[in-house]
C-alpha positions in Angstrom: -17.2 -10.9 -1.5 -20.3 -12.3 0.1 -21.8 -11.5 3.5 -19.7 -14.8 4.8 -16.5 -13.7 3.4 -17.2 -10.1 4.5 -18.2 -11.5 8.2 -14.6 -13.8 7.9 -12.4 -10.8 6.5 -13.6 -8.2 9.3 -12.9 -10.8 11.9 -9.9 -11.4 10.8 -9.3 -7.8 10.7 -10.2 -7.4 14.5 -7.7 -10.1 14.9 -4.8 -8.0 13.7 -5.4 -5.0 15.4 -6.2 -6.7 18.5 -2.3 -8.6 18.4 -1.3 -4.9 17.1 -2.7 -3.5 20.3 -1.3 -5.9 22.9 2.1 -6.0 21.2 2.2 -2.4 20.5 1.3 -1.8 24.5 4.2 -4.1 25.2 6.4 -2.3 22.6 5.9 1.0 23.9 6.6 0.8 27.0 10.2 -0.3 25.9 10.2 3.0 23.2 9.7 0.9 20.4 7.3 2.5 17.8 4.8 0.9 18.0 3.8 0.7 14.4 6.2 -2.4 14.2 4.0 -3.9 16.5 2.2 -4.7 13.2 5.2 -5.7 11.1 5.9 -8.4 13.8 2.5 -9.7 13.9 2.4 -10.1 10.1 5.5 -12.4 10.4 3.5 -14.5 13.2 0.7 -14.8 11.5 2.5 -16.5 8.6 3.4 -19.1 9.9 0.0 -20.0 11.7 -3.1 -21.3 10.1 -4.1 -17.7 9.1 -1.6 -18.1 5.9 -4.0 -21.1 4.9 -7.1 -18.3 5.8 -5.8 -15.8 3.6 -4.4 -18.2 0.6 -7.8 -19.8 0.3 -9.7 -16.8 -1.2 -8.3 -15.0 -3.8 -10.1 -11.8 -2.5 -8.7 -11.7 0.9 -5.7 -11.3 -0.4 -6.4 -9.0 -3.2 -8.5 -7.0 -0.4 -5.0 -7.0 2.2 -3.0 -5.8 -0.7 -5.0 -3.0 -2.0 -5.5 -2.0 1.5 -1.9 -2.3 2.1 -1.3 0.4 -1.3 -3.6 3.0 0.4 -1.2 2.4 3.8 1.7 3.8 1.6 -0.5 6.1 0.0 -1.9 7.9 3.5 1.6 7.8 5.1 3.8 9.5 2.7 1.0 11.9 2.5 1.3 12.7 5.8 5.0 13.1 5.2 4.7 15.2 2.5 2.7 17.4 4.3 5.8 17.6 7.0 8.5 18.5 4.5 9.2 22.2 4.5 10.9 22.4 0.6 12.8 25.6 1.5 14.1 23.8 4.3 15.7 21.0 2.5 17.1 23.2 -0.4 19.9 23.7 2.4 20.5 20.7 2.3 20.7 19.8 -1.5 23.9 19.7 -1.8 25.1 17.2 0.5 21.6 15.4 -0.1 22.7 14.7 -3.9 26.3 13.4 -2.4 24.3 10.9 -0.1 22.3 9.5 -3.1 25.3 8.9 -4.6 27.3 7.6 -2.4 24.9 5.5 -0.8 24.0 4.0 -4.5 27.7 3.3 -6.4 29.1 1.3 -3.9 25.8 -0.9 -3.2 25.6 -1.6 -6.9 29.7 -2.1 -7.5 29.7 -4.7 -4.5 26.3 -6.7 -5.9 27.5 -6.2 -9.2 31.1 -7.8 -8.0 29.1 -10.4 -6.1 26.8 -11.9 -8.4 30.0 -12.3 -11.1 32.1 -14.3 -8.2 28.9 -16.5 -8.1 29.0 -17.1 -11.8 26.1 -15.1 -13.3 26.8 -13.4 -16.7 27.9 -9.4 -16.7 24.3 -8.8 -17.7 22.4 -10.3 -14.4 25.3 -9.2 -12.4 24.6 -5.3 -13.6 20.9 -5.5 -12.7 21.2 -7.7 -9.8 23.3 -4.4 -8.7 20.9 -1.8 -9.2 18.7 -3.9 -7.1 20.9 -3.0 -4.3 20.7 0.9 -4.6 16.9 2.2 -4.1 15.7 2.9 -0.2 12.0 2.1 0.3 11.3 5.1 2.1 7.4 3.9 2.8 8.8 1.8 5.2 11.5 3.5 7.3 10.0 7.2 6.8 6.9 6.3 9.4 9.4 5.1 12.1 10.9 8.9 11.6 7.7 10.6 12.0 6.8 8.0 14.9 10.2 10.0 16.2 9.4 13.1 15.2 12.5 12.8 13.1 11.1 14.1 9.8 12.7 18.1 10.3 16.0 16.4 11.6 19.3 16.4 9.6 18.9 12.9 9.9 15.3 12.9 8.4 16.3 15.1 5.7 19.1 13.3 4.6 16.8 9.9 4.3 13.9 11.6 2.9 15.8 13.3 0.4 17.7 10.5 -0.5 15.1 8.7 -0.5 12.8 10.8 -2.8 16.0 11.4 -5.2 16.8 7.3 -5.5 13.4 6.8 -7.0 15.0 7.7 -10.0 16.9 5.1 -9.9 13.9 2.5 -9.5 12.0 3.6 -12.3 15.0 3.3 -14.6 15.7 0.0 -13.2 12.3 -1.5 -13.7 12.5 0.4 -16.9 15.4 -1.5 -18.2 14.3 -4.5 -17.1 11.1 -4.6 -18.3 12.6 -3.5 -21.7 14.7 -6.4 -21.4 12.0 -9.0 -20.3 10.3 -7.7 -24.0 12.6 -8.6 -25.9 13.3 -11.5 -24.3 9.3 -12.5 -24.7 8.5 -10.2 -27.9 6.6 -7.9 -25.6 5.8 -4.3 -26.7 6.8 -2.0 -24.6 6.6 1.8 -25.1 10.6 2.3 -24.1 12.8 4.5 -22.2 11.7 7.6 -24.3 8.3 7.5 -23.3 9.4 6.7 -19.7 11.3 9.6 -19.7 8.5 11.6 -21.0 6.0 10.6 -18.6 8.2 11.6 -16.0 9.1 15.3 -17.0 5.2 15.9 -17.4 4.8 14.2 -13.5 7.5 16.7 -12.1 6.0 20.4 -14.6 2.5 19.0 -13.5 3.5 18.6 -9.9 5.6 21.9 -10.1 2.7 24.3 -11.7 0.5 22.8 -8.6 2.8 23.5 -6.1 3.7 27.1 -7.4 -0.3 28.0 -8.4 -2.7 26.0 -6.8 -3.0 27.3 -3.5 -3.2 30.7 -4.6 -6.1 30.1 -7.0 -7.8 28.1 -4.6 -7.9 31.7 -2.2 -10.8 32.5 -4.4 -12.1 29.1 -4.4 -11.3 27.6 -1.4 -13.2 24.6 0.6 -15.0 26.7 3.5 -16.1 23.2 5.5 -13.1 20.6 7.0 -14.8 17.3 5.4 -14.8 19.6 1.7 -11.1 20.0 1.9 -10.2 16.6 3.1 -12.4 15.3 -0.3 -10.3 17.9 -2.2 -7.1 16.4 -0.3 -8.0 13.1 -1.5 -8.7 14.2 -5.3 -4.9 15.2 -5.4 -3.5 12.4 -3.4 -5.1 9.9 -5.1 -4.9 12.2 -8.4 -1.0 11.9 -7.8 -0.7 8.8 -6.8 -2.5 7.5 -9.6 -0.8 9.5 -12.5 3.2 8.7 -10.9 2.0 5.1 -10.8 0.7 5.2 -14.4 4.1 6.9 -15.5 5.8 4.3 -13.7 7.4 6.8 -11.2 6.0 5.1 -8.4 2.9 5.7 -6.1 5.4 6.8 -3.1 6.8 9.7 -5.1 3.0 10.5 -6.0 1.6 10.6 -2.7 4.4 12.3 -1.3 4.2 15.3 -3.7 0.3 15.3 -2.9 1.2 15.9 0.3 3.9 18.8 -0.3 1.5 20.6 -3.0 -1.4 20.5 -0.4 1.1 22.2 2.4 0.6 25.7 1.4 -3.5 25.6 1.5 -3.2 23.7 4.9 -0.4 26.8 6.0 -3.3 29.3 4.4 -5.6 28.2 7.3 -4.0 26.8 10.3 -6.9 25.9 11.9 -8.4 24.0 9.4 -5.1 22.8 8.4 -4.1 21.5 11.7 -7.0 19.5 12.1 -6.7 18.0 8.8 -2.5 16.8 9.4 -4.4 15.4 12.6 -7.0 13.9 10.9 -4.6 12.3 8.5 -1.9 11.4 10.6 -4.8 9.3 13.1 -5.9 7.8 9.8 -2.6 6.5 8.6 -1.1 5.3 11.8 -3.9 3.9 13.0 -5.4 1.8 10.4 -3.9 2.0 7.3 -0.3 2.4 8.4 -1.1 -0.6 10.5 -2.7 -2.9 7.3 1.1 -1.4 5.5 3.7 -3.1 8.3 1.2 -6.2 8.6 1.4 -7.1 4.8 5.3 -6.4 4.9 5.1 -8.9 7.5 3.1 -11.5 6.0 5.0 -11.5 3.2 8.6 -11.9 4.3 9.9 -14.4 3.2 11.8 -15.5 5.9 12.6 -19.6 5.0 14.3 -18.1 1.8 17.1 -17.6 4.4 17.3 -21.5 4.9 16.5 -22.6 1.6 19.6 -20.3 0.0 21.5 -19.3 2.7 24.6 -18.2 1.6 23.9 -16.1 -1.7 20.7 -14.2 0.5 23.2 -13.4 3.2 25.8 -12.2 0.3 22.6 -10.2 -1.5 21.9 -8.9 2.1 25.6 -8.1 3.3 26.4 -6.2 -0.3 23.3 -3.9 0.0 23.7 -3.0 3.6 27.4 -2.8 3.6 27.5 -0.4 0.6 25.1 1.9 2.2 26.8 2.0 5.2 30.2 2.8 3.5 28.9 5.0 1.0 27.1 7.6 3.9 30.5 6.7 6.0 32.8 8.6 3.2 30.5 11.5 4.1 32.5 11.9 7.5 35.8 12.6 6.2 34.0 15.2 4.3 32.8 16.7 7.1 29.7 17.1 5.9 27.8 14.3 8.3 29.0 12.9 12.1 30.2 9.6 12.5 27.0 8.5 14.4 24.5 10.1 12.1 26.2 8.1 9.5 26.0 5.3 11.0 21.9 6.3 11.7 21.2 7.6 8.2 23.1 4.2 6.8 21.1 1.8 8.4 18.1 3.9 7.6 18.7 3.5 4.0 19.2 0.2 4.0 15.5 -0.6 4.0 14.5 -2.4 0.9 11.0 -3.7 -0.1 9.2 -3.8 -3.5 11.6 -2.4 -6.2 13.7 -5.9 -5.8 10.8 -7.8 -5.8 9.4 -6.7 -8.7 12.8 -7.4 -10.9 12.8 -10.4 -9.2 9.6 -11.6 -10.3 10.2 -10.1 -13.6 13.0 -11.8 -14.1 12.2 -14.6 -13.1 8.8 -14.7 -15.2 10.9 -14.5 -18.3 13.3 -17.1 -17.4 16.4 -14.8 -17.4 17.2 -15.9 -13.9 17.0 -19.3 -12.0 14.7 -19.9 -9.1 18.0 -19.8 -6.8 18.7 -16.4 -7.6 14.7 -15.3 -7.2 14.6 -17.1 -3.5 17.4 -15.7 -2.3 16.8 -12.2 -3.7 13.3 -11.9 -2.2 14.9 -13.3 0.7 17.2 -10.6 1.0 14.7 -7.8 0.4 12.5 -9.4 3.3 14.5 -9.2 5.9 15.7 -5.8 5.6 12.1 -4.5 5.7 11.8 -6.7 9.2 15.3 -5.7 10.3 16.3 -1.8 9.8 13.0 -0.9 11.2 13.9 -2.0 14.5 17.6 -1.6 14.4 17.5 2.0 13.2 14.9 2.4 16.4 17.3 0.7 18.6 20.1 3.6 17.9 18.3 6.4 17.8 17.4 5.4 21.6 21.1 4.7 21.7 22.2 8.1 20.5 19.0 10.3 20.9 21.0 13.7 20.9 23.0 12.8 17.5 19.5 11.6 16.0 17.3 14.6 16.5 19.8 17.3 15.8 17.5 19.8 13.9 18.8 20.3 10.2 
């Protein structure tokens, strides 16, 4: 990037936090987070001349992208750093019903769906898995813009949340398996999948139970010292889940959880450092995050396949819904918190997108099916946001009962 593209890209980054700030001012006053200031701006900005801006160098948009990765990076740090393990251990229990429930039904309706529309039990299967995982990355900072994240409510979508990752990195497993043989790809297989992920969970286990107390002997004794030893694990993390295809979101959120106890060890220091980290992600990166969702939505996939987006949309968000409602009757969640922790769950971003493209890369689906599932995908990430803000205005004692 020369100094003319440089000049162009920072201008065009003054341009989004500038519409950030005067929406977000707007947005606040009506206790909106204002975070979705950005996510609103992105979809305006897509449809102006700025689209034509971005497209024309292959670096802007690498540049957005990349800084859009270190937005989900910081935020679920910050998270991580919120969740109290011993706390949610409570709650494990009904956190593994959740997961279930709020994953079978999503994947027998999209399953059902896509065989009524006369895809093959294969496609049908997969399309239905596409249908389970939450992207917690994007409904997890509207919690903490709450201060949800020690809630039942937030530890029933966190946990969830956390526990359906699973679930992705078997799905783009299979599918990438798939796509191999399909293309006469290698591809190392579920075994080493499997692997990679039992090493991610001992290594991020020995850290958790060991590091802060060996780092009493050698700990940081300046702020800026720690934050560069913060950043060797978040990014250490982040970088080995991603690798083991577990997902940069489970990575940065155990960073976060295995730097909690040294943070405890000096509150001081640490308290500066969650402030450091929370300014950081909310106000720049976490603001890059909600634009790119934005930017990206596919929004005219809506007109171009109507009918089998709204079906891909209505069988995901129905089944979540459903699934956290048979909670109730099991007394182990209210009515109106199921109703809150549904719609938060509902939130769905890259996971589909990524089988999508696969999919479609390899020819195993039509460009029908690809439109209409990115379709889908997009405008849940534009829509729970603000719905699931809109009721916990709506019900604010329900939604910030403490777990």
């Amino acid at each position: 990037m020369n100094e003319v593209e440089l000049g162009k890209f920072l201008l065009s980054l003054s341009l989004i936090f500038g519409l950030t700030y005067i929406l977000g001012s707007f947005l606040s006053q009506l206790k909106i987070p204002t975070i979705l200031a950005a996510l609103f701006i992105g979809v305006f900005l897509s449809y102006t001349p700025f689209l034509s801006f971005v497209d024309a160098g292959t670096n802007f948009k690498n540049t957005f992208e990349f800084l859009s990765n270190l937005g989900v990076l910081f935020l679920l740090f910050y998270i991580g750093l919120q969740i109290d393990l011993s706390e949610m251990k409570k709650s494990s229990s009904d956190i593994v019903w959740l997961t279930v429930l709020n994953t079978i039904l999503p994947f027998i309706f999209g399953t059902a769906a896509m065989l009524l529309f006369g895809y093959g039990w294969a496609i049908a299967l997969v399309i239905g898995m596409t249908r389970m995982p939450t992207a917690e990355a994007v409904i997890v900072p509207i919690l903490d813009e709450f201060k949800m994240i020690k809630t039942r409510i937030g530890t029933f979508i966190i946990g969830a949340g956390v526990l359906d990752d699973i679930i992705e990195v078997l799905l783009v497993g299979i599918v990438s398996i798939w796509v191999s043989t399909k293309t006469v790809q290698h591809h190392e297989g579920i075994t080493a999948l499997a692997l990679g992920i039992v090493v991610f969970m001992l290594v991020a286990w020995i850290f958790y139970m060991w590091m802060h107390k060996v780092m009493q002997y050698y700990k940081p004794k300046s702020l800026n010292t720690l934050m560069i030893f913060s950043l060797v694990i978040l990014f250490g993390f982040g970088g080995f889940a991603e690798y083991v295809e577990l997902g940069m979101v489970v990575g940065a959120i155990a960073a976060g959880v295995i730097m909690r106890p040294m943070y405890e060890s000096d509150e001081k220091q640490g308290e500066q450092l969650t402030k450091m980290t929370q300014t950081l992600s909310y106000g720049f990166f976490g603001i890059l995050f909600f634009f790119w969702i934005g930017f990206n939505a596919d929004i005219q996939g809506f007109i171009k396949e109507p009918l089998l987006a709204i079906v891909l949309y209505l069988v995901g968000t129905l089944g979540k819904l459903f699934g956290v409602l048979l909670m109730v009757p099991m007394k182990k969640i209210t009515l109106k918190e199921a109703v809150i922790v549904g719609v938060g769950l509902d939130a769905r971003l890259t996971t589909e997108i990524i089988v999508a493209q696969l999919l479609f890369s390899a020819s195993i689906i039509d460009i029908k099916l690809f439109t209409a599932l990115v379709a889908a995908s997009s405008f849940t990430a534009i829509t729970v946001p603000l719905l699931f803000s809109l009721l916990i205005r709506l019900w604010p004692k329900e939604a910030r009962h403490e777990s």
